[in-house]
Backbone as a ProteinNet text record, in pm:
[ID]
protein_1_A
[PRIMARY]
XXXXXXXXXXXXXXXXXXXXXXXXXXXXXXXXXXXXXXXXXXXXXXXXXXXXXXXXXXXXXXXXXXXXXXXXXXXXXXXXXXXXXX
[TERTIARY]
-9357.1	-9498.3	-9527.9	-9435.3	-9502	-9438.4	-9344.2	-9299.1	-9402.5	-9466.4	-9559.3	-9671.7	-9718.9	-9820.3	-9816.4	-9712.5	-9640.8	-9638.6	-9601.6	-9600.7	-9716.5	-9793.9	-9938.6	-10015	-10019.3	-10043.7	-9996.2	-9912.4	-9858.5	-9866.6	-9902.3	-9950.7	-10101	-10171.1	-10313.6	-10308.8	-10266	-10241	-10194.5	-10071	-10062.9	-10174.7	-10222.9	-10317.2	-10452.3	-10482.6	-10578.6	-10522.3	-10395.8	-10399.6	-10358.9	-10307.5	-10325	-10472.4	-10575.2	-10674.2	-10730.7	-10850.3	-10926.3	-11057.4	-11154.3	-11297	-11373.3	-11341.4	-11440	-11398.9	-11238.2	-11204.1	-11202.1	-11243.2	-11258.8	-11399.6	-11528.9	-11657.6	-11659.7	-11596.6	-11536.2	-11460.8	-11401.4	-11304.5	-11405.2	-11517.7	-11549.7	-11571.8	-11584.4	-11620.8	-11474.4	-11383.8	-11252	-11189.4	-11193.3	-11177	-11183.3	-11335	-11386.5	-11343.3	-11347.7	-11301.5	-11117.9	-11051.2	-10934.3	-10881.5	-10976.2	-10965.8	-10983.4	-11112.1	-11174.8	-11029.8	-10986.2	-10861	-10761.3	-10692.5	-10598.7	-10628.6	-10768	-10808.7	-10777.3	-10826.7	-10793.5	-10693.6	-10567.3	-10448.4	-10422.3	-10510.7	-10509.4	-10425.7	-10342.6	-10254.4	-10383.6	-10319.7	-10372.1	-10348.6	-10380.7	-10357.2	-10457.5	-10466.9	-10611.4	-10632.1	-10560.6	-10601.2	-10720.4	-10687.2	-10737.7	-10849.2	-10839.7	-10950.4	-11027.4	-11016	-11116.7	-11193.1	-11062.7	-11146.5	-11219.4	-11222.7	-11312.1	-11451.7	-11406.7	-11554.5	-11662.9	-11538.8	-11674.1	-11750.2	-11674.3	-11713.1	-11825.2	-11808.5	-11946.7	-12061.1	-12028.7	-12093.6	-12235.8	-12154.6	-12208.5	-12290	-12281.5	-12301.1	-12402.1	-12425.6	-12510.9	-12625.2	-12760	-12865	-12939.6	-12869.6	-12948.7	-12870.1	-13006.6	-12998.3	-12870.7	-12887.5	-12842.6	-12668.8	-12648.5	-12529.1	-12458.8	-12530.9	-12511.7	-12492.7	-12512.7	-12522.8	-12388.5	-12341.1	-12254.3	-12123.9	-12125.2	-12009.7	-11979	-12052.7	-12053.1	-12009.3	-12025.7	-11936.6	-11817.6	-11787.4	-11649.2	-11594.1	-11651.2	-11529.5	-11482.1	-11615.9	-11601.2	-11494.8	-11503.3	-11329	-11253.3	-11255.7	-11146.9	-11060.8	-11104.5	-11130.6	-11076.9	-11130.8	-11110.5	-10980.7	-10987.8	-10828.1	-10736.1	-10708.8	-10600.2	-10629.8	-10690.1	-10693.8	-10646.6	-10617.1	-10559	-10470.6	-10409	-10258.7	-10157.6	-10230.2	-10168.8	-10162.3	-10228.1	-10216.5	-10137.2	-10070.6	-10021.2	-9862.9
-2367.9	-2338	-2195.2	-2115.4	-2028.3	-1882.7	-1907.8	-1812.6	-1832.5	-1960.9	-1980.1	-1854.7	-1856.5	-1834.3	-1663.1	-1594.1	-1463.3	-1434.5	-1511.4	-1431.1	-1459.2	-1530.6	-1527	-1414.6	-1362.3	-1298.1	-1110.7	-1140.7	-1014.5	-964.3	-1094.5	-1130.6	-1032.3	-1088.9	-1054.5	-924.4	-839.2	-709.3	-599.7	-683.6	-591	-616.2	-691.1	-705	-622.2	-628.8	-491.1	-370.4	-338.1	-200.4	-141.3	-213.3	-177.6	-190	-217.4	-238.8	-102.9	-177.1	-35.7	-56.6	1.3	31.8	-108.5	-121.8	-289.5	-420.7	-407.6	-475.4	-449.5	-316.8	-319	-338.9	-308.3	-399.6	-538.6	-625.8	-721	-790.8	-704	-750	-813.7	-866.2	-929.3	-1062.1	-1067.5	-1182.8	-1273.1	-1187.8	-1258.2	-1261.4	-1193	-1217.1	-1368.7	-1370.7	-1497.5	-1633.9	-1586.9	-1741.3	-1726.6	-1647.3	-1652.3	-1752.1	-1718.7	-1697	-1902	-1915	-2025.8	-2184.7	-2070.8	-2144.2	-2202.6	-2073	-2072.7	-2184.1	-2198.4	-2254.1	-2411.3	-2440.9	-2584.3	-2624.3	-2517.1	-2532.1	-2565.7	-2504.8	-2466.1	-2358	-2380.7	-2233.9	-2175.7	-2000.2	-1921.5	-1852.1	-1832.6	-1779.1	-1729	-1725.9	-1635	-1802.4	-1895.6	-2000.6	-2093.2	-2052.3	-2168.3	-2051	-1931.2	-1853.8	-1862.7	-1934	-1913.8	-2071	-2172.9	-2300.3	-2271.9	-2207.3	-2227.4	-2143.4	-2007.9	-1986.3	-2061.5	-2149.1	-2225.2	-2348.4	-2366.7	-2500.2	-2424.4	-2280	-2229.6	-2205.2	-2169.7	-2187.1	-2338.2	-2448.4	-2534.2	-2564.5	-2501.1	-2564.1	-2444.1	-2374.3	-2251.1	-2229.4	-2251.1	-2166.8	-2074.2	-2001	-1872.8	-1757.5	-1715.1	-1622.1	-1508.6	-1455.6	-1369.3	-1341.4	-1443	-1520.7	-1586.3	-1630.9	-1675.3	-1564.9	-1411.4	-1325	-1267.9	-1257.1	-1209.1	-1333.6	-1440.5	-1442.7	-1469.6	-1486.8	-1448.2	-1339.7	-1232.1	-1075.7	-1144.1	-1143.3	-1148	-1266.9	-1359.8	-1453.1	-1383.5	-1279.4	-1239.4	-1100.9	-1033.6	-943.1	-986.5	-1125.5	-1151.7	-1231.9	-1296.9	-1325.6	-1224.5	-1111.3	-1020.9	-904.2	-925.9	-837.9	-932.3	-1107.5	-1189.3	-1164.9	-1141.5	-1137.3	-978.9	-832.4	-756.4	-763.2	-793.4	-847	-884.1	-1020.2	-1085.3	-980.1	-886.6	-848.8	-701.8	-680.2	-592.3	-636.6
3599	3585	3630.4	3743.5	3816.9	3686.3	3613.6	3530.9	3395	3347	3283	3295	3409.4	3495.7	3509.7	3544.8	3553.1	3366.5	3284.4	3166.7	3100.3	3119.4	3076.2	3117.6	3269.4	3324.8	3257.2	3209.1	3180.7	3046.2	2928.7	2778.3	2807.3	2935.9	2897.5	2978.5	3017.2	3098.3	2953	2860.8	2746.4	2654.3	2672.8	2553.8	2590.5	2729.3	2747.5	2743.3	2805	2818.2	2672.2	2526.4	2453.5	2361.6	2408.3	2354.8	2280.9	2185.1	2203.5	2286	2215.9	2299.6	2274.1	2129.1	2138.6	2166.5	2259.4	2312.6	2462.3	2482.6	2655.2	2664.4	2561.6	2572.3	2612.6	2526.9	2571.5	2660.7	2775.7	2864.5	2972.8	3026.3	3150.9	3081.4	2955.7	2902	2878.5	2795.7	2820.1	2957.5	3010.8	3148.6	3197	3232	3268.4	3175	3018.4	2988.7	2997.7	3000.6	3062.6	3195.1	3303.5	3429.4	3406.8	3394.4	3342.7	3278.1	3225.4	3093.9	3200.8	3247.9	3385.1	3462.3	3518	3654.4	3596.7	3481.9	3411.5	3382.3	3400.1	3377.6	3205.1	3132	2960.7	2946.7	2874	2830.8	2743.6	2748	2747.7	2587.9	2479.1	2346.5	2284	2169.2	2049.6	1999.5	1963.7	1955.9	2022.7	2158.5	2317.2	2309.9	2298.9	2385.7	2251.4	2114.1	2047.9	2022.2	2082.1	2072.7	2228.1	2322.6	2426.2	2357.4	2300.4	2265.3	2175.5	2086.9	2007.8	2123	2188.6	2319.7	2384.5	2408.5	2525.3	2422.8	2294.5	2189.8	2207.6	2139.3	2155.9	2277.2	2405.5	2530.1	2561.6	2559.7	2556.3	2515.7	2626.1	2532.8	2562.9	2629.2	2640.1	2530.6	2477.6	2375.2	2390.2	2486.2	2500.1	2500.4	2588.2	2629.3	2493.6	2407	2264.1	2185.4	2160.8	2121.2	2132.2	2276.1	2363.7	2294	2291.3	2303	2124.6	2068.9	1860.5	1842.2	1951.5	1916	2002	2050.6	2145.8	2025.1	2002.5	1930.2	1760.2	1701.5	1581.1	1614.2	1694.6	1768.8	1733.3	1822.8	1783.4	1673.2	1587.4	1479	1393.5	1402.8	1324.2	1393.5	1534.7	1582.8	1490.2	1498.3	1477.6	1320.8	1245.9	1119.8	1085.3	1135.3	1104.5	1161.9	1261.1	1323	1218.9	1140.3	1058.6	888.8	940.8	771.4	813.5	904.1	920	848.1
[MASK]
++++++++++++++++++++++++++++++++++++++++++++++++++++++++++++++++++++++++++++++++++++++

């Protein structure tokens, strides 16, 4: 588990420090549902971090917060969709 834990850790360290700008807009928000994922003991992927955003989705009603995370899940959506067409 603890090498689990160490390369998850190190997945989401390359995945920021290669970011760009509208993914470091984004970083307190993935952050937190990261952190969130971890604490539940959910592995960590573009899969999990996009079924958690549709879950805060559903569970959410403040506007704003609803706003916030429709850009963060459409990122990424759209990072994993030029990934794949590379």
């Amino acid at each position: 588990m603890q090498h689990s834990i160490r390369q998850t850790a190190k997945e989401i360290t390359d995945y920021f420090n290669a970011s760009d700008a509208e993914t470091n807009r984004h970083a307190p928000t993935l952050t937190a549902l990261i952190n969130e994922m971890m604490q539940d003991g959910q592995p960590v992927s573009n899969k999990t971090l996009v079924a958690r955003l549709v879950y805060k989705l559903e569970l959410e009603s403040d506007e704003r917060q609803l706003q916030n995370y429709r850009q963060v899940l459409e990122h990424l959506l759209m990072k994993n969709a030029n990934a794949a067409g590379q």
